[in-house]
MIRO-605995 format. One record per residue (C-alpha): x, y, z. Coordinates in steps of 0.001 Angstrom, whole numbers, plus 500000, padded with zeros to 6 digits. Layout:
<atoms>
XYZ;...
</atoms>
This chain:
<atoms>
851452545174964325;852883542275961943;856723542840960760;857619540102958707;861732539619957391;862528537885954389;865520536807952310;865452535229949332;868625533737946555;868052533494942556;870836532137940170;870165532721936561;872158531714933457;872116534138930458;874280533077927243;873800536577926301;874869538835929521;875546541800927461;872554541552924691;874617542633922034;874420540979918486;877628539941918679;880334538145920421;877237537243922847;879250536554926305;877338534105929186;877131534881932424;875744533530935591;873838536045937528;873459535917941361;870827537678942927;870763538080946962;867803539582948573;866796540829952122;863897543006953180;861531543113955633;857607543978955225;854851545057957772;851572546257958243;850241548320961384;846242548572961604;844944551103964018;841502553408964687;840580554738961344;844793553938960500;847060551989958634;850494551538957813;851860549092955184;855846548376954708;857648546845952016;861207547322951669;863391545220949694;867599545577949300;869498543572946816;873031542897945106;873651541351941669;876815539605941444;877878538687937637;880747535949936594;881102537231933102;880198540192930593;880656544093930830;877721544305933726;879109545160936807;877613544079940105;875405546688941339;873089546907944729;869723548563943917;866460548777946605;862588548250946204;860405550287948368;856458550071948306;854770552276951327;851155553181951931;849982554969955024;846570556690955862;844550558012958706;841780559345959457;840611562716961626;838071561471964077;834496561392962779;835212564525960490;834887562368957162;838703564077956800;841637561580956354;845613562235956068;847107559890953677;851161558793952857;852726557057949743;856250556337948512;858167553905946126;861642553268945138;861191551747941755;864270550305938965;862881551002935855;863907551284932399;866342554019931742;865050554519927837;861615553241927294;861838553883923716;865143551598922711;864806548791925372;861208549094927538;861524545504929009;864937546071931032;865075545179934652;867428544908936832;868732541738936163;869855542515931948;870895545956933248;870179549784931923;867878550298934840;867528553681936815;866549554344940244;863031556188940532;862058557729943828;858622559094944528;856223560161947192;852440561927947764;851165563403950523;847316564076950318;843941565021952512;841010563719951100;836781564045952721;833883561651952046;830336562527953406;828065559315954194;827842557359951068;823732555865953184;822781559514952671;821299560977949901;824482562097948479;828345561056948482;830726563818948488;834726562974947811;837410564982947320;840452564529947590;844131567601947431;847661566301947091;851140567314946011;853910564688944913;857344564645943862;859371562129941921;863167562071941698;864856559655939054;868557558741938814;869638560183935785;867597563420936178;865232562821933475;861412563505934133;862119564769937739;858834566745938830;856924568470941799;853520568529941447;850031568755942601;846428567867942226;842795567631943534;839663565917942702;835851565955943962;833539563706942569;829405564248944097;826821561778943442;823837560582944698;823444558090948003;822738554777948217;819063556547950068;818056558060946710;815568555487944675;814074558244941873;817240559403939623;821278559192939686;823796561327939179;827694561908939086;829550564755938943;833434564916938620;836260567048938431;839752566591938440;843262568630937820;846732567333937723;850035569970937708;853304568899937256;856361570868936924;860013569925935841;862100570065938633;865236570993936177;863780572411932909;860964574238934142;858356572797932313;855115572360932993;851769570107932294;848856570913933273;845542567925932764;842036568824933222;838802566529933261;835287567725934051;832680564549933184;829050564018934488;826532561471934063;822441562196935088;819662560157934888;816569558203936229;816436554943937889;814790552056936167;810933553264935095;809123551064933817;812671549305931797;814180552512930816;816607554394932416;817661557125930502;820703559323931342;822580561859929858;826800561997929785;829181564636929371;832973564355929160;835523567219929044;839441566597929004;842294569617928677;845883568538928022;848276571752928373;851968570633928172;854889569498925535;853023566904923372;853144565975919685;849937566127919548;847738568828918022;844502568127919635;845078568407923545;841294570026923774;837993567239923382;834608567353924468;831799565092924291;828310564133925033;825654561310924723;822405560586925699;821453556962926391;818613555085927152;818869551705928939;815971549223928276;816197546016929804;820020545874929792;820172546827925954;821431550066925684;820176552147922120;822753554976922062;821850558426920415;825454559757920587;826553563348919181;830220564344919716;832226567253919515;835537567298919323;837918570837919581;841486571112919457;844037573905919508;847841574087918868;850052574500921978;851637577533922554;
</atoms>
């Protein structure tokens, strides 16, 4: 186990505090940090810590001083010799409270909001020496944001099969993966879906041809009409030059 505190001071000047085009008002900004961060290694296990608190004190301008926190955690474990593992993650993030009118804000020029999340998932992979590699993985998040905009619960899976490291004749790679997410406040939901596989032979004689397939699904407020595409392409590697016989279908339909 290794806990490391830290504390840290940063003074900046600004000779526009309140980034208005106008009357432009300078400030200096101080910025006092503490936090502490740690990581704790065990059998199959580990835990990783950083936490950060900090105040902003301002001189001048219309920004008032304001104490905000930075959290970054990451836990995992795994289940004996099962190929099963448990796995933690949460953040405390300040980002920008209107992407669209001011994406670059942070917490220094102000209009930053609080954004809380955290996933809790249980994931399997067979023995990648084998002749195949089996991973999948289930989880179900949550994400909470200061001003109640975008707040979610959700939740997911994926499984991807391939071929082992054991297997010298042909490779493959299968995939699948779903993402749900529903508005904690409207209601709303999204829903993402990707199928894609790629199949082929190992090297014979310089070629190594394969075959690829993508699928994506995109079910959820958009401004886009297309939300359905699909697409495929056949390839054939020789010497590392790749001559591409690509056809590719594309299908859409309007939301409901």
């Amino acid at each position: 186990m290794k806990l490391t505190p830290y504390a840290a001071t940063e003074f900046t000047f600004t000779d526009n505090v309140d980034r208005t085009a106008s009357n432009p008002q300078s400030s200096f900004i101080t910025e006092l940090e503490a936090g502490i961060e740690g990581t704790i290694e065990g059998n199959r296990g580990l835990i990783s810590l950083d936490y950060a608190l900090g105040y902003l004190y301002y001189t001048e301008g219309e920004e008032s001083d304001e104490l905000y926190q930075d959290l970054d955690f990451i836990a995992y474990k795994g289940l004996g010799r099962s190929g099963f593992q448990v796995d933690a993650s949460a953040s405390i993030d300040n980002i920008a409270s209107d992407i669209a009118t001011d994406a670059n804000a942070d917490v220094i020029s102000g209009n930053t909001i609080q954004s809380n999340e955290a996933e809790v998932g249980l994931s399997y992979q067979t023995n990648p020496l084998s002749t195949m590699d089996l991973r999948s993985r289930i989880y179900t998040n949550v994400i909470n944001n200061e001003d109640d905009i975008g707040n979610y619960t959700g939740w997911g899976g994926n499984i991807v099969y391939a071929n082992g490291r054991s297997v010298r004749d042909a490779f493959w790679r299968l995939g699948a993966f779903y993402d749900y997410r529903k508005g904690r406040d409207d209601g709303i939901s999204t829903e993402f879906t990707r199928l894609n596989e790629i199949i082929g032979l190992q090297t014979i004689s310089g070629f190594s041809p394969f075959l690829r397939l993508n699928y994506e699904n995109y079910k959820g407020v958009t401004d886009s009409s297309e939300n359905e595409i699909f697409n495929w392409g056949a390839v054939s590697a020789i010497l590392s030059t790749v001559i591409p016989t690509v056809k590719s279908v594309t299908t859409s339909q309007k939301m409901m």
